[in-house]
N, C-alpha and C positions, 0 to 999 in steps of 0.2 A: 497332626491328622491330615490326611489327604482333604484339600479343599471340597473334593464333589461330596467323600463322602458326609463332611460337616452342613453342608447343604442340603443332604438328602435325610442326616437328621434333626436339623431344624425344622424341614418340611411336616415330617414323620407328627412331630410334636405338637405343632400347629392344627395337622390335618386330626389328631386326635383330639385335643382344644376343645375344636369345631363342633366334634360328636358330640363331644360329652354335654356341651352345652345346649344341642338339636336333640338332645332328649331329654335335658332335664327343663326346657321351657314348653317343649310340646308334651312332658306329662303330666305338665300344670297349666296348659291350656286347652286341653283335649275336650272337644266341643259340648259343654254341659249347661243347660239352659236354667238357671234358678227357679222357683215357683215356691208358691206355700205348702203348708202342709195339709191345709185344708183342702187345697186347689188337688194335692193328690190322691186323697181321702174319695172327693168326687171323681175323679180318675179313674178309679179303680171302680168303687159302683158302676161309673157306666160301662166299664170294661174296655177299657180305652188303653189300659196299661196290657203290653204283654211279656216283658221282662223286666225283674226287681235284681241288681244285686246288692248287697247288705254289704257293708263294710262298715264295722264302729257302727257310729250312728249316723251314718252317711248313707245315703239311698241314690245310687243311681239306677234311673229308671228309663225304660226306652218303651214308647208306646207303638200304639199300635201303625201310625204314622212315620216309625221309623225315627221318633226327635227321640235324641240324647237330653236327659233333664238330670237334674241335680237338688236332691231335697236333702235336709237335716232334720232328721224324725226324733222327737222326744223316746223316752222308754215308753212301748206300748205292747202288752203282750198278746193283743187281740188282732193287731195287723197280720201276722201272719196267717192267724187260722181266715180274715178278711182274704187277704188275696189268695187262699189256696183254693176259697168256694169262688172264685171267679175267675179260675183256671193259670193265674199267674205264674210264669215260670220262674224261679227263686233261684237266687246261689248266692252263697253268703263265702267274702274274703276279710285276711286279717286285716286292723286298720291300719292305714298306708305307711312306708315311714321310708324316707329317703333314703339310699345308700350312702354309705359313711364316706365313699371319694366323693358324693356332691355334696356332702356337707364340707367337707376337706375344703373343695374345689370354692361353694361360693362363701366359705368365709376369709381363705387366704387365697382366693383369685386378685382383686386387687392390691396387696403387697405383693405376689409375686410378678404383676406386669410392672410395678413400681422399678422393684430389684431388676428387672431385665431388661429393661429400657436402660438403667443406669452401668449394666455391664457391658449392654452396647454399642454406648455413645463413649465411655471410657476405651473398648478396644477400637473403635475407630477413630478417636483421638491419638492414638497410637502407631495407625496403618497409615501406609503410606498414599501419594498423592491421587485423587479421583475418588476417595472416598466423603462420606460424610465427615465434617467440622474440618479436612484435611486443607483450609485455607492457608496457612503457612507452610505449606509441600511447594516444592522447588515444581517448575509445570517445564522444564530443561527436558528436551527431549535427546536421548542417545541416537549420537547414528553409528547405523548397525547395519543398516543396507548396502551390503556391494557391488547392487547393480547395478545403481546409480553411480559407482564412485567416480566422482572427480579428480580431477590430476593435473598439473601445473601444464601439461601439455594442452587442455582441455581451455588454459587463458592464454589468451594473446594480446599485441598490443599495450601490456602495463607490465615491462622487462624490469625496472627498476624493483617497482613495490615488489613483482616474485623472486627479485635476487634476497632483498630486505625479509622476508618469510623464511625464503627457506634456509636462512641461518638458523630460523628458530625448529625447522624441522630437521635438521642436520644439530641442532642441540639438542632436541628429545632422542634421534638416534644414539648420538654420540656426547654426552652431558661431560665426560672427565676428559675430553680432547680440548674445553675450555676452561674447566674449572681447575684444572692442574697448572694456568699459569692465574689462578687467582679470581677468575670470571665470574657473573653470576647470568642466570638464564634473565633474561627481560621478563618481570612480571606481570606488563599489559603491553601491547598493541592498539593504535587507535587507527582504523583506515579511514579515509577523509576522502572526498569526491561526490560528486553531482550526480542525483540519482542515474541509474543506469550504465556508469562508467568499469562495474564487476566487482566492488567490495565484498559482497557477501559469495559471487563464486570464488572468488579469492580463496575467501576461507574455506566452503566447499574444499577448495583446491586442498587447504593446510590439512585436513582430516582425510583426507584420500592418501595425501603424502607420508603424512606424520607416524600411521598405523598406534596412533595410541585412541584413547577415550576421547571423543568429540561429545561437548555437549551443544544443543544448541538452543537461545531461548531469544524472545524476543525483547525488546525493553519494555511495552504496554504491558506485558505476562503478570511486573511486578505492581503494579496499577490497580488498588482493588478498592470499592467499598467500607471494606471494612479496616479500623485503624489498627497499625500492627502487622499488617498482612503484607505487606512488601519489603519489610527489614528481616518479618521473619523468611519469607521465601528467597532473599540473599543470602540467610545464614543457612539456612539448609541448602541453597545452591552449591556452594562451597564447600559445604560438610562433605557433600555428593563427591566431589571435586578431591579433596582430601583422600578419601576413601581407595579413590583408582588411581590416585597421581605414579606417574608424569599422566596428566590429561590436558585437555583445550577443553575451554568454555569460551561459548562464541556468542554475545550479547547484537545482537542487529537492532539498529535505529535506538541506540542510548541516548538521544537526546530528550525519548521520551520521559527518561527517570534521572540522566545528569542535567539538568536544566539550573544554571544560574540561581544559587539560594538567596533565600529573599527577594525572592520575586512580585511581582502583582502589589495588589492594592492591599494594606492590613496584613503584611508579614508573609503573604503568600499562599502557596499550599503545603503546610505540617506533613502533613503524611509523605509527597514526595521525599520531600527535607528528610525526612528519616531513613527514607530507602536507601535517596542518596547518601546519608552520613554514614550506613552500614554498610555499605558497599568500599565507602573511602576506609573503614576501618579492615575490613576485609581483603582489603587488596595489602596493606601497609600498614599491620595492628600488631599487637604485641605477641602475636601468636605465627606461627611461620608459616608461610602458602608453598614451600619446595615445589615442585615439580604442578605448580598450578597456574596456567597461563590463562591469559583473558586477553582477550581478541573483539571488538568492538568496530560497527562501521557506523557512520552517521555522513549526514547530508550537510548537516547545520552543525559546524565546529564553536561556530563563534556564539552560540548559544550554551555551550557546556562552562561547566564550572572549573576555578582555575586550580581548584585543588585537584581536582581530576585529573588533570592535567600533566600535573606537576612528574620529574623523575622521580620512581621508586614504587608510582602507580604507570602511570601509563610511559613507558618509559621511550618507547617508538613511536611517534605518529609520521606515520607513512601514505602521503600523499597521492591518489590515485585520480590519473588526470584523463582529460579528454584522451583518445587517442592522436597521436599525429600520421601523415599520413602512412607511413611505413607500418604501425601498427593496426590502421582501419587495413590495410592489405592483408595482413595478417588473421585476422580477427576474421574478415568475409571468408579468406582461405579454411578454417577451420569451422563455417558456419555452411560451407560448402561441400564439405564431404558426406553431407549426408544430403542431398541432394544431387543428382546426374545433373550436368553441366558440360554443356554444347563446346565446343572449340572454339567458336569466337567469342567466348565471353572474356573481358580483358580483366584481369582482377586491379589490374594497376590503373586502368582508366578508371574504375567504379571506385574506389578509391582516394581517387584525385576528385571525382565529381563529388565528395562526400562531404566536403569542410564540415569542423563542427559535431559531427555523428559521435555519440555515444557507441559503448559495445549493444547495449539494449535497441539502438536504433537501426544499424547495423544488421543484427540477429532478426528484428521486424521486415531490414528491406528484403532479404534473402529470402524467408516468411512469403511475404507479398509476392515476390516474384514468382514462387512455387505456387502458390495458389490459382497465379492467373496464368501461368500456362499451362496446370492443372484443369482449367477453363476453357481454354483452345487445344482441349486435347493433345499435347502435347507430347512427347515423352524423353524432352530434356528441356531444361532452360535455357532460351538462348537470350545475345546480350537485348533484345526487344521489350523480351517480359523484366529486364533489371530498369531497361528507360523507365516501361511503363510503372515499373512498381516504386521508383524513384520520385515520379512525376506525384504519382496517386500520395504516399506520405507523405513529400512537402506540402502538398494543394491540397488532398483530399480527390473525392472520387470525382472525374467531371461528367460534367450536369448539362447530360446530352437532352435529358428532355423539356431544359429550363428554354422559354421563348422568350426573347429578347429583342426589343426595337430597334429598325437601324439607325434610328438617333444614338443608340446607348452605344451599338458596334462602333460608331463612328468617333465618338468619343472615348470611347477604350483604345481604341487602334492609335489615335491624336496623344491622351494621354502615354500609352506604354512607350509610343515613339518618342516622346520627348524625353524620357528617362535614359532611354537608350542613347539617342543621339550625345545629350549634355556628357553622359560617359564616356562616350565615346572620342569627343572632340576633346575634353578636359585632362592636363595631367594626372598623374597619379591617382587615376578612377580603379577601378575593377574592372577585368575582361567582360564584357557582353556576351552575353553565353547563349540566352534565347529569350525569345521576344513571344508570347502568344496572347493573345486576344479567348480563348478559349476557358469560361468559367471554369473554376475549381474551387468546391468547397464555398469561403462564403466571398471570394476573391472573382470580381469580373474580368482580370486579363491579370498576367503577370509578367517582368522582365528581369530573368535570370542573371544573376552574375558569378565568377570564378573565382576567388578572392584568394589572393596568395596568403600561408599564413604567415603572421610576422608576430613578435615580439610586441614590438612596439610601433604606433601610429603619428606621423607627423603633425603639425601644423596645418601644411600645404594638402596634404593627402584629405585632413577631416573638410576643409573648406569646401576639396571639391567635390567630397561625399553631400555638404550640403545643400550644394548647389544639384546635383546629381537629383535628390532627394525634392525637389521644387522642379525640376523638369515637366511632368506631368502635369502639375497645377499652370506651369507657365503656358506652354502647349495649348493646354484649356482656353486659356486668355486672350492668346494670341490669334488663333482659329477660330473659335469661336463668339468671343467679346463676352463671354460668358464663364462663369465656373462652377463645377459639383460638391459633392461630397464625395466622392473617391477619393480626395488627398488629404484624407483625414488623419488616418495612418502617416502616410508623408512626412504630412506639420507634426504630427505627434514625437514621431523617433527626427525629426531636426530639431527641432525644440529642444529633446533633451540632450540631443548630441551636442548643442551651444550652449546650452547651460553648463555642462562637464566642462566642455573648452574655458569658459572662464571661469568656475565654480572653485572646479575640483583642480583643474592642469595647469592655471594658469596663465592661459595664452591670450590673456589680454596684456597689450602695449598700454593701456590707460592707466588698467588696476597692477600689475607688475605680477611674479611671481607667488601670488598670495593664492593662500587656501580659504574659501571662504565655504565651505560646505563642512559641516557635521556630517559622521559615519551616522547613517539612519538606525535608531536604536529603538529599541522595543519597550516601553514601558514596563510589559512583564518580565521583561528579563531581567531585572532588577537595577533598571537604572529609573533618571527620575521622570517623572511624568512629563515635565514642561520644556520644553525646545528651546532656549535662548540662543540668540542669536550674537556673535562675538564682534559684531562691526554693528556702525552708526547708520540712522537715516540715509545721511549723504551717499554714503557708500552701499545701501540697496538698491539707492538709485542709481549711480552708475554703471554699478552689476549690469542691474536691467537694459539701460541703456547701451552698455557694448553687446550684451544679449542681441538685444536689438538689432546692433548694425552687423554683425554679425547675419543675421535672419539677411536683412536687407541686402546684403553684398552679393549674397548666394542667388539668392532671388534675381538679382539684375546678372549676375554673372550669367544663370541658367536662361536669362531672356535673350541676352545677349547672342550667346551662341546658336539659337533659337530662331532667332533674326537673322541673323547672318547665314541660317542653311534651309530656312521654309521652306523651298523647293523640294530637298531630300527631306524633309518631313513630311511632306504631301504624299512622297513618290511612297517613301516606308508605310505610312497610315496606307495606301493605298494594296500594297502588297499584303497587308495584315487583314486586310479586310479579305481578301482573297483567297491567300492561304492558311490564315489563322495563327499558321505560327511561324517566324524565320527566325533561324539560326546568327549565330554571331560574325561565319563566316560571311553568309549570306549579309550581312550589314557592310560588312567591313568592301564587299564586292560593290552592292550600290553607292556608297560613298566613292569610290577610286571612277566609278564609271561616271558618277554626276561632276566629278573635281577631279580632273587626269593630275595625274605628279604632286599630288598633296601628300603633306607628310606631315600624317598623324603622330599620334602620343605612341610611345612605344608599347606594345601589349607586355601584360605578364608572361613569366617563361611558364606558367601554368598554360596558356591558353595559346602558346607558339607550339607545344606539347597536344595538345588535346583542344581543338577550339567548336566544339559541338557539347562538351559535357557541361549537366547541368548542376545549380545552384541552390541552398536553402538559402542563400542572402538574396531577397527581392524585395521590387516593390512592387507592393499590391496597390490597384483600383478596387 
């Protein structure tokens, strides 16, 4: 039956119900006021009564005041000829008697709400997902939308992982191109990368590609309250899955339901544990999934469980990484088509200035930059609104109406110059990209750097990073005899940059080639509660102490340099006070002008390339 019209006669039913019941409680409570019989006896002498009707021995009576009264009169056969000498007006009806649908109605009214309640809470155990008791319904949404559809051209930047896919969208096209030398389709995907890097447009992308069934669900979806409710909503996930195959089922952020079993204190959370277990049997159970692939993206790999893991369930895990620079080119090229963009916007300069950038971050600066020249009325982007919207997401917005002492300028300008300079004199630093004194966000000045990207980081390269990284503090000391809290930060990321040095890499000549740090593990993720430590007293102590000198060397190294160019730190503080911000070029010019024919550290070919573009690697005051 047509839905509307099942609803239009359930209403029917109801709304009849309603009647039947709005007349059989209002024809037994129609307003009648009891009295005696005596009390109407004297009623009627005084003449106070002006209509009697007679039903049985039922006497309703209405006086002369207009009350409705209700008496029960014995047999008396003198009443009548009483009220006829006192003008009374009479009618006499049969005595009352219900009709036989309200007796039907209130003897088997409550068995049949019984019976109907239980037919439908059974047909809605029945119906599918968003109805009543429908907790074990899959909550997998189809995408069906092809306005939005996604397309492999739509991701840039992560060539690898879309070569890696679309073998599996060139299998759902073409399934007997592989399995005619024996093949079998992959029956999971796991994509792995740091939020914001495009895992889930990835997928996007695969169901745009793919033209089969896309489902998509999230991992919290299977997360409920109630026990039972997340193994059964994998079993019906799958059923779903079954039904359309070849389809995709695309699970996003599974670490919330493959978590490490046996977790937490007292055996964990059961109820996960089971979603999980239905899922691993479901992927790789005695029953066959053909044509049903499962697509998964997470943040956190190293929290999933290794049976998940394992080939036969997830049989791909395809890594999606930062972009490098060639693909942040990419990535803005395609974030840029839908914005107008000026001629001098360089995509290979923004690009280069980007280190680091996710696709998500990427997609924001392009974002920022249309808004604020949406702001100066504009009506293109030029590369101004990319500085300023570059500058605004590293730092945040600056805080033109923040007032500031010129004690605090003077030591901003002291500090950011010595970070500068120390980089600048010292080998294997980072280009100096821009120096400003200009708050941003909760940052009183900052000092940009270019940072080529590499592989791998030296010895010589971290020392001078933390020497670099104590500049600002030394600065302080040296100029002033005095020191802040602005290099709290500083101390913070050198600290633990020499704890790694000798921790984790080794690079102490005392302790030798040794590991002495534990991978930081999570109690819940089922390992043990307690940290032991695999070395002796002795040797925390000498940790510490190359730690230590370590800290110390940096420190003198950054005074060092410090000392020996006070004059150009004078001159730069002095500049920074002035114009607020200078460039790296602009550095590189007062240094040659204060020390003719010196010959600095070599710059990065990043920054022989582009020596104005700016840095997320800084240090903050």
């Amino acid at each position: 039956m047509n839905p509307f019209y099942k609803n239009l006669a359930l209403w029917l039913v109801i709304t009849l119900m309603m009647v039947m019941l709005y007349n059989l409680f209002s024809q037994q409570h129609m307003a009648e006021t009891s009295i005696s019989y005596t009390e109407f006896l004297n009623m009627v002498d005084n003449e106070r009564v002006s209509e009697v009707v007679i039903q049985g021995q039922e006497l309703l009576v209405t006086d002369t005041a207009r009350n409705r009264l209700k008496i029960y009169a014995p047999p008396d056969n003198d009443l009548i000829n009483i009220m006829r000498k006192k003008g009374v007006t009479i009618s006499a009806k049969p005595p009352s008697e219900n009709p036989w649908y309200m007796s039907v109605l209130v003897s088997w009214f409550p068995m049949l709400v019984l019976i109907g309640v239980w037919i439908f809470f059974m047909r809605q155990m029945q119906a599918g997902g968003g109805k009543a008791l429908s907790f074990g319904k899959s909550r997998a949404r189809l995408n069906t939308d092809q306005s939005e559809k996604v397309t492999f051209e739509d991701v840039a930047g992560i060539d690898e992982a879309k070569e890696e896919l679309g073998e599996i969208v060139e299998f759902l096209r073409e399934p007997k191109k592989f399995t005619r030398l024996g093949g079998r389709i992959p029956k999971g995907v796991l994509l792995m990368g740091q939020p914001g890097t495009g895992k889930t447009l990835l997928a996007r992308a695969i169901a745009g590609e793919a033209g089969v069934p896309f489902y998509s669900i999230s991992g919290s979806d299977f997360v409920e309250m109630f026990v039972g409710v997340g193994a059964s909503r994998v079993r019906d996930l799958f059923v779903q899955g079954k039904k359309n195959a070849p389809c995709i089922i695309f699970i996003d952020e599974i670490d919330a339901v493959g978590r490490h079993r046996g977790a937490g204190l007292g055996g964990g959370h059961d109820e996960r544990e089971q979603t999980l277990n239905q899922l691993l049997v479901e992927m790789d159970g005695f029953e066959s999934n053909e044509g049903v692939i499962l697509i998964s993206a997470t943040n956190r790999p190293d929290v999933l469980d290794p049976a998940l893991l394992r080939p036969g369930r997830f049989d791909r895990q395809v890594v999606v990484p930062l972009p490098d620079i060639r693909g942040r080119q990419k990535i803005l090229e395609v974030h840029m088509k839908r914005t107008p963009v000026a001629a001098d916007v360089n995509v290979t300069t923004l690009a280069k200035g980007t280190p680091g950038f996710s696709g998500a971050d990427l997609e924001n600066l392009v974002n920022e930059a249309a808004l604020i020249a949406a702001k100066r009325n504009k009506e293109k982007l030029d590369m101004t609104d990319f500085e300023d919207s570059k500058d605004k997401v590293y730092m945040g917005l600056e805080r033109k109406s923040k007032v500031i002492k010129e004690e605090d300028r003077k030591t901003t300008a002291y500090h950011e110059g010595g970070h500068a300079l120390v980089a600048r004199f010292l080998p294997y630093t980072d280009a100096v990209n821009k120096i400003t004194i200009i708050p941003r966000g909760r940052a009183a000045g900052v000092t940009w750097f270019l940072p080529e990207e590499r592989d791998f980081k030296y010895k010589d390269q971290l020392q001078s990073e933390l020497a670099v990284a104590f500049g600002g503090r030394v600065a302080e000391d040296i100029v002033f005899s005095r020191i802040s809290t602005g290099a709290s930060n500083d101390i913070k990321q050198a600290t633990d940059l020499a704890q790694k040095m000798v921790r984790v890499w080794g690079m102490s000549e005392k302790l030798g080639p040794l590991s002495y740090s534990k991978e930081e593990e999570q109690i819940f993720l089922g390992r043990e509660i307690s940290q032991h430590r695999d070395y002796s007293e002795d040797t925390a102590k000498k940790i510490d102490e190359e730690i230590n000198q370590l800290i110390g060397n940096a420190y003198e190294k950054a005074s060092a340099v410090l000392k020996e160019n006070i004059d150009i730190l004078h001159k730069l503080a002095e500049s920074l006070l002035e114009k607020e911000t200078v460039m790296g070029a602009e550095l590189d010019e007062l240094i040659n002008t204060m020390r003719p024919g010196i010959e600095l550290p070599s710059v990065t070919t990043a920054e022989k390339e582009k020596s104005d573009e700016a840095s997320p690697n800084s240090n903050k005051q």
